[in-house]
C-alpha positions as CSV (number, residue, x, y, z in Angstrom):
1,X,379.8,224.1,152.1
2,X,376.9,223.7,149.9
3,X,373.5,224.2,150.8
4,X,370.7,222.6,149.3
5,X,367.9,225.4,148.3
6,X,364.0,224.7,149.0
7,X,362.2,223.2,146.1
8,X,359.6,225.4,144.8
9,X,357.2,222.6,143.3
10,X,357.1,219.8,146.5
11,X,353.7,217.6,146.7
12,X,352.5,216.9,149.3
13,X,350.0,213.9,150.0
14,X,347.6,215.8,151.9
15,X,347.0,218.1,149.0
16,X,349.1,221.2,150.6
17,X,351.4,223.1,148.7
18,X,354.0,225.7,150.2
19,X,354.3,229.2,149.0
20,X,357.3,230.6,149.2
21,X,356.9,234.9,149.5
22,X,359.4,237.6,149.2
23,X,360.8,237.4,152.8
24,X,361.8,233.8,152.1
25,X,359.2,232.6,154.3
26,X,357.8,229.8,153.5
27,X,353.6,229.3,154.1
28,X,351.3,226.2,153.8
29,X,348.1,226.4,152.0
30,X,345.4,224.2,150.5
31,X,345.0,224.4,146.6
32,X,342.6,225.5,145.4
33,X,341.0,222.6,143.8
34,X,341.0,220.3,146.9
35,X,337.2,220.7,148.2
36,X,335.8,221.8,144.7
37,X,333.4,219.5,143.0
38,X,334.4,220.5,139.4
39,X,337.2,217.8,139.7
40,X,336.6,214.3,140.3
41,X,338.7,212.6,142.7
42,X,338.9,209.6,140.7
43,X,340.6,210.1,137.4
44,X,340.1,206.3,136.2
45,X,336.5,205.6,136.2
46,X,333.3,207.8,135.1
47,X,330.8,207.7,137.3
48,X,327.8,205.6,137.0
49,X,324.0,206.3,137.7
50,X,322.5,204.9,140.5
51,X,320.2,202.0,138.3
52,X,323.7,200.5,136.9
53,X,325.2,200.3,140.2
54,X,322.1,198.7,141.2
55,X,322.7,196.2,138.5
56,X,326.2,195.5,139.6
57,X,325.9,195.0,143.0
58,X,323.2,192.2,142.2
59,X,325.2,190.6,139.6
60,X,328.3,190.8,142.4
61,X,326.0,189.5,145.1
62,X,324.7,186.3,143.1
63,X,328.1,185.6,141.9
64,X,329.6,185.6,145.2
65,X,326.9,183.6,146.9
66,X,327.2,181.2,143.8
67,X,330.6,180.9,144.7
68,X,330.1,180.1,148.4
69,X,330.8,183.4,150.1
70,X,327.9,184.6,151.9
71,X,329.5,187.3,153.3
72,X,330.7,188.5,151.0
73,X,327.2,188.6,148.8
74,X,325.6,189.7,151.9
75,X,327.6,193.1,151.7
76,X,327.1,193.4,148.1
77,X,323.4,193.1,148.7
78,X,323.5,195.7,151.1
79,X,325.4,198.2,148.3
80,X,322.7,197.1,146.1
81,X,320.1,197.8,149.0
82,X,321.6,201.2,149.3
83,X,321.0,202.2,145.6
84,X,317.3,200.6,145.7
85,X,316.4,203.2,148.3
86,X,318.1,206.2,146.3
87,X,316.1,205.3,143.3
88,X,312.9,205.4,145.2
89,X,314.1,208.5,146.9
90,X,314.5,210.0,143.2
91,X,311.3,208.2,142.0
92,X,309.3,210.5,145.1
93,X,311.1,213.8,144.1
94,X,310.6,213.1,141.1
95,X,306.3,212.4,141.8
96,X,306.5,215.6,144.2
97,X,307.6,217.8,141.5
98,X,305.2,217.1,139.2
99,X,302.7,217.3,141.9
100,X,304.0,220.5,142.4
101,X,303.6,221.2,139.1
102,X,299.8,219.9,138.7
103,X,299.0,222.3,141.5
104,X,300.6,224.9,140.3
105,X,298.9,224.9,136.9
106,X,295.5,224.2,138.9
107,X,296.0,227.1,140.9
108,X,297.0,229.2,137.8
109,X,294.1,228.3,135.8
110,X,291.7,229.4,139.3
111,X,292.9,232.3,139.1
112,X,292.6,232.9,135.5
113,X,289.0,231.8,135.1
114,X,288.2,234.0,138.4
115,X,289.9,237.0,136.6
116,X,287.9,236.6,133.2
117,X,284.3,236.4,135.2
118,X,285.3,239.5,137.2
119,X,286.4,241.0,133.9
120,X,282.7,239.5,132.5
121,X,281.1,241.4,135.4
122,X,282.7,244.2,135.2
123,X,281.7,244.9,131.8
124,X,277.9,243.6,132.1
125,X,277.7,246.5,134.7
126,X,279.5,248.9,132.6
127,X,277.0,248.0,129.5
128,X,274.0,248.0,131.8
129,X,274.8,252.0,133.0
């Protein structure tokens, strides 16, 4: 009778592919792309930095509570909320590092003015012997 052969090229919808090897066994694996963030999961939409989500979840919210749905603005509000703290979260690295930074170049330029007046004494002494 006939007898319908494997196909080599199935999808699967949890990402999974099988691998057929020489025995005829057939093995399950992930590809390789699933967990990789060089892909975007979403092929339709680019996405957007936190400030314009901001934006849009504020528009969303006042146009839903315009319309009469509180809840509904209330968990837009919330979205919008959400991106508020990640800019100030940004806004504080963003402070730290230069703080960093200052520090840094203070530190540097200690360093450097102790090294010339060592340098300084070091040859006063020499001229004085």
């Amino acid at each position: 009778m006939f007898q319908r052969k494997p196909r080599r090229f199935r999808h699967h919808r949890n990402g999974r592919g099988q691998q057929l090897h020489g025995n005829g066994s057939v093995q399950t694996g992930l590809r390789s792309h699933s967990f990789s963030n060089s892909q975007t999961t979403n092929n339709y939409r680019t996405t957007q930095s936190a400030e314009k989500l901001l934006e849009k979840y504020n528009t969303l919210a006042k146009e839903a509570i315009s319309s009469g749905d509180k809840t509904l603005g209330e968990n837009y509000l919330q979205h919008a909320d959400h991106f508020t703290r990640i800019l100030a979260e940004k806004e504080n690295l963003k402070l730290s590092k230069e703080e960093d930074n200052k520090n840094t170049i203070e530190v540097v330029s200690d360093n450097t003015k102790s090294t010339l007046d060592e340098t300084e004494n070091q040859e006063k002494q020499i001229l004085k012997t």
